[in-house]
C-alpha angles and dihedrals in degrees: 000000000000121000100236089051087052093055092055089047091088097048096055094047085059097045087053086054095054093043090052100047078052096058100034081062101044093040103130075063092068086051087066092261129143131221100242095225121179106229095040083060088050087043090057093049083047101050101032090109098048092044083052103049084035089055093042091041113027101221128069128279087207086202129062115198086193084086136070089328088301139324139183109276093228097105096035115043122338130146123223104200087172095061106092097185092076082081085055092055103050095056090053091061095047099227092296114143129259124291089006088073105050079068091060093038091049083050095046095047105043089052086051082052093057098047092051081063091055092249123152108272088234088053079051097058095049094059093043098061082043086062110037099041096050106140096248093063093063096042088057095050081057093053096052101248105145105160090047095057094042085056092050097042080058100048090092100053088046077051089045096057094053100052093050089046080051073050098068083254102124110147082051101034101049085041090053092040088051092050106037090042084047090056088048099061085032082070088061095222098137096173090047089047086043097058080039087061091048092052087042091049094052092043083052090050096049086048096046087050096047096045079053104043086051094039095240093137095148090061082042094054089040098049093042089051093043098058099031081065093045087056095057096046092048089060103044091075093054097045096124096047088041100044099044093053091041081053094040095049098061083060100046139065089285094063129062127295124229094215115102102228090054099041094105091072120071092177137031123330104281090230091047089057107042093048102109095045121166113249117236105231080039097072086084088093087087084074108021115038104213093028084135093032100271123254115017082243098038109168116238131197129241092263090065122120083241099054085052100045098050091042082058095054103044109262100108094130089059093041097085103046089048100047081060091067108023112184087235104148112099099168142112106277119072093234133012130164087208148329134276108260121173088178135259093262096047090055100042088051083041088067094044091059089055091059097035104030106091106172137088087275089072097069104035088049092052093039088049096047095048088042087064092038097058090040099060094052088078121164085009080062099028088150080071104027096049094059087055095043095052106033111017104095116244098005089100086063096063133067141218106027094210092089089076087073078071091076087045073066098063102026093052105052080038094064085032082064088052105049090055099046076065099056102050081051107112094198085068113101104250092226088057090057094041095053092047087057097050105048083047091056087047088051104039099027095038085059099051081045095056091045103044090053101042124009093147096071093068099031143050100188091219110154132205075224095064091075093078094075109094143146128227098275086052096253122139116268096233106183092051096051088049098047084052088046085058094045095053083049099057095037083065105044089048091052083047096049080043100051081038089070092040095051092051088038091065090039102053094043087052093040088052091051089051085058102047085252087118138026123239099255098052095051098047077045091053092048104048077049101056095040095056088043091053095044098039090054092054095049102046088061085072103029111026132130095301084069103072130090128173109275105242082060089060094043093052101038097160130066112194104252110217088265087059093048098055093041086058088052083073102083103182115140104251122002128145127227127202116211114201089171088079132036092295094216099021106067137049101204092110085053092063090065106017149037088260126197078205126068146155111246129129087216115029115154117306090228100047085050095056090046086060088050105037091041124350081064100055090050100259107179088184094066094039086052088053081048084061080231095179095165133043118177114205125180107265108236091224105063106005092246125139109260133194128225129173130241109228089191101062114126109213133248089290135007129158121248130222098219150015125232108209113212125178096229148338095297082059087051107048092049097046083065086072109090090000120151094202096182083069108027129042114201106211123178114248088244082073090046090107087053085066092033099131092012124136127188111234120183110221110175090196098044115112152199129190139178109225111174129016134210124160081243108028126046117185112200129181117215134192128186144159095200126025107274133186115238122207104205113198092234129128109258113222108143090199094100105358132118142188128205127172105198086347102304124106119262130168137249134185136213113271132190095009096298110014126095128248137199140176099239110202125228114273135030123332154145129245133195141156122196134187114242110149112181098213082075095048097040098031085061093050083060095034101055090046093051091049094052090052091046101053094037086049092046092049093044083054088046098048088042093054099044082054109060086041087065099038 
């Protein structure tokens, strides 16, 4: 065997094993079965018209009329051929299937990581199951939320690249930083590469301190130029995905709003963002699992103080089916599916690094944990959150806040490596490392004791939520409400008592090797043990067997209701529904089988939002007749099932109008929609005024307008006329893509009623389209498909170059 294959042979072990804890817990995977995860199931229903066209055509639509009236496809489903890296992906992740693989990536890169640092690779292999199996990576996978855990999953190679760039590595290392970095913006998890890009600001602060402090300002210059030109070449790759959301956001509830009462904000509304903010107190997840119960519906078992109480009051029928989903969560955000636990182990070692690291890590590593801390706090910290929110460029773009608790993930068992690095060093003094195991175990251990004794002296575990529970006079069920105060009690003081054992667990079998009780290799053995034990216990509370569906369940998550089959009997070409019988605009399972004005998206267009606020809201027919809103399906009052009734006053996918209603701005706009008859008046803002400039309204009772053939991008319309007329299309107006042609030649249109589109129609026979052609596609893949190209030819020249002066 050759030696350099030797020294590869324990990588790889560990790799396998990886690879094996991933699939036993995924197992059910491997039987051809599906997570059945919430917001997959939306994105179908989202993205149901653009699979479809994609699947018929063979090339993307880039706009979905099912959502919201219609909206660019960017942030929903849209393919980047162009993008080369997404080969690169999928050999990192080894064939496995989405979201299994982002686990054994996050395992994989963050042991990588840890190796850049010069760490033992068993060392390695400890702090990589403390990072990949945090409990919020597995809560997310629940949720649905894919592209959140594979940036996640990446964050450590990007990591990775740096470090060896800091290491005088810099063909590698910038090849490795590009890649890795270009992996990162490939997930399409903007908020997660965003808090990356924090850590990675203050990391790059603490370096550029220490080469100037020690007057290495060569390395300093090599190593800047080296990774700002990783950077660029990382995103070129990604252009078109980068420049069409950078182009769609200012358009859409992240960018700015035209109307005066919300000009203050150029992001997102302050309230909207901050409303899954971390509770302070309930930070202590980090430490105890279920310190705020847990999940808002936490399952308990029949020995609970609830079961019983509801078995005692006569309510046993309904016992069973309550306990399933317990009402546990008493803390700050309105909704959560778990808490945020690094484990008991991470954060003890995590204290110990704070008394033994040394170096410059240690504080980039602390300032960047209780930045995200504090940060995740939100509206409970506004003093901090607001300096961000208001002058940081780009954080007002993003919501809950929470989400910054995702990098704590990965700085906390980083630091946690480290600590103990420095404990297995033997040129550490034994009473330093006795001392720093011993004041963690004060700290960590002190606060699982006081908890576990007495939670009841800092909490009363009293929930909003509570209120919900009451009889048929409207007074509190009390005894129901105590016997759930008792339950979230003792759900704490059991986690404490839990992360109490793991916590002297760790400490014992360290203390032991201090003292020759125990060899090296066992006690880095019983902690990667306990560790995986502790963090897979917790997990498997949220995704665990009952998870699973077949797949072709998950991949089909919606089954038409018989509101949604009669609806489908219409077979008119375009034509919008309204369902009142789900969230209207929460939920994309009317997408899935119609053209909806609902919808489920975290960034749909700011206009059409406020259209919701400002009109749709205050149950303006008018507008929903503009919206060509044929069907709305209510809930029947007999049996609780959705319903469909039809709108008599919808207008149609085009009319012409009589007059125009001239406003100054978008106040005027959006005011001008109440009381509106808009089959008869257009409202246009003045800065269109030019556009009108010579035209004259002409009624003409035989004149006509008719779509004729649909597409999601391109909309063909014949018109007759005797007198030139001016046609209102309910379509949604965004003049970044689309086009207008009268007998195919351009010809220009203009916005309409706060979010339609408008255009002068000339007399006679025509032909009308618009087609969405938005250059930054085109234009973005011609870029795209070059950078790739210079990034993998650069990335296998620093391979082959380092391959060869390892074998030189």
């Amino acid at each position: 065997m050759k030696p350099e294959f030797k020294k590869l042979l324990p990588h790889l072990y560990v790799i396998l094993f990886f690879l094996a804890i991933t699939l036993v817990y995924f197992s059910p995977v491997m039987q051809g079965k599906a997570i059945r995860q919430h917001d997959i199931a939306q994105w179908e229903g989202m993205s149901k018209e653009i699979q479809d066209f994609r699947d018929k055509y063979h090339t993307e639509p880039l706009w979905t009329n099912s959502m919201f009236g219609g909206m660019p496809a960017y942030q929903i489903s849209v393919n980047y051929p162009n993008n080369l890296l997404r080969f690169v992906d999928s050999i990192l992740t080894v064939g496995l299937p989405a979201p299994v693989s982002y686990i054994f990536l996050s395992l994989v890169g963050f042991y990588l990581l840890i190796l850049c640092l010069g760490i033992n690779y068993n060392l390695a292999a400890a702090g990589a199951i403390g990072f990949a199996f945090a409990s919020y990576n597995f809560i997310i996978i629940v949720a649905g939320h894919n592209s959140k855990i594979h940036a996640i999953a990446l964050a450590p190679l990007v990591l990775a690249g740096i470090m060896m760039v800091f290491n005088r590595k810099y063909l590698l290392g910038g090849a490795v930083t590009a890649i890795a970095l270009g992996l990162e913006v490939y997930a399409n998890h903007l908020q997660i590469t965003y808090y990356l890009a924090l850590a990675i600001g203050i990391l790059l602060i603490v370096e550029v301190v220490k080469l100037l402090k020690s007057g290495n300002t060569d390395h300093l210059i090599k190593s800047g130029a080296t990774l700002a030109i990783a950077t660029v070449m990382a995103l070129l790759p990604n252009i078109t995905s980068l420049w069409a959301t950078y182009e769609y956001g200012k358009e859409s509830t992240r960018g700015p709003s035209e109307l005066t009462e919300k000009k203050e904000s150029t992001g997102l509304d302050k309230n909207y963002a901050l409303g899954w903010s971390y509770g302070i107190a309930e930070t202590m997840t980090l430490l105890i699992p279920d310190f705020m119960g847990g999940a808002s519906q936490q399952e308990l078992g029949r020995n609970s103080a609830t079961y019983k109480a509801l078995v005692d009051n006569g309510a046993g029928q309904q016992a069973n089916s309550f306990i399933k989903q317990a009402p546990l969560y008493w803390g700050d955000m309105p909704y959560t599916s778990g808490p945020n636990y690094n484990g008991a182990i991470m954060i003890f070692l995590f204290v110990v690094a704070l008394y033994l690291v040394k170096n410059e890590y240690k504080w980039w590593l602390l300032s960047a944990t209780l930045l995200f801390v504090l940060l995740s706090w939100g509206k409970n910290f506004m003093a901090f959150t607001d300096i961000f929110f208001n002058y940081v460029p780009g954080y007002n773009k993003f919501r809950a806040v929470s989400m910054n608790l995702a990098m704590v993930s990965l700085t906390i068992p980083l630091l946690a490596v480290l600590g103990l690095e420095r404990l297995f060093n033997k040129d550490v003094a034994l009473k330093e490392k006795q001392k720093a195991l011993k004041m963690a175990l004060y700290i960590t251990g002190g606060l699982c004791l006081v908890f576990a004794i007495a939670p009841g002296i800092f909490f009363s575990f009293s929930s909003p939520a509570d209120s919900q529970f009451v009889d048929r006079d409207g007074k509190q069920i009390d005894w129901l409400i105590s016997a759930l105060v008792s339950d979230r009690e003792s759900t704490l003081r059991t986690d404490a008592f839990r992360s109490l054992f793991f916590i002297g667990a760790s400490f014992f079998l360290i203390t032991f090797w201090l003292r020759n009780k125990i060899n090296f290799v066992y006690t880095l053995l019983g902690l990667g043990l306990l560790t995986l034990t502790d963090m897979w216990g917790v997990n498997k509370r949220y995704l665990n067997n009952s998870n699973f569906v077949a797949e072709s369940k998950a991949k089909q998550p919606f089954q038409p209701t018989r509101a949604d089959q009669m609806i489908l009997a219409d077979t008119d070409l375009d034509y919008r529904v309204m369902n009142t019988a789900v969230s209207t605009f929460n939920d994309a399972s009317t997408s899935y089988f119609h053209k909806s004005i609902g919808g489920y998206h975290g960034a749909k267009l700011k206009r059409y939002q406020e259209l919701i606020e400002y009109q749709i809201s205050k149950n303006n027919m008018a507008v929903l007749d503009m919206l060509n809103t044929r069907y709305i399906i209510l809930q029947s009052k007999e049996d609780g099932q959705p319903i469909a009734q039809r709108n008599p006053g919808a207008l149609g996918n085009a009319w012409y109008v009589d007059e125009v209603k001239m406003v100054p701005d978008a106040d005027g706009e959006i005011a001008a929609l109440t009381g509106l008859v808009p089959a008869h008046t257009a409202v246009v803002d003045k800065r269109f005024e030019s556009y009108l400039s010579g035209f004259h309204s002409t009624p003409d009772s035989l004149a006509t307008i008719k779509l004729t053939e649909y597409l999601p991008n391109h909309l063909t319309y014949t018109t007759n006329t005797s007198t030139e007329q001016l046609a209102v299309f309910s379509e949604i107006y965004y003049d970044k893509g689309w086009n207008a042609y009268v007998d195919g030649k351009p010809a220009p249109h203009i916005r309409t009623d706060y979010v339609l589109r408008a255009m002068r129609i000339p007399a006679g026979k025509h032909m009308v389209e618009f087609k969405f052609e938005p250059k930054v596609y085109q234009t973005g893949e011609t870029i795209a498909l070059a950078g790739s190209i210079v990034l993998l030819l650069t990335a296998g020249f620093a391979l082959f170059r380092e391959f060869k002066n390892r074998n030189s």
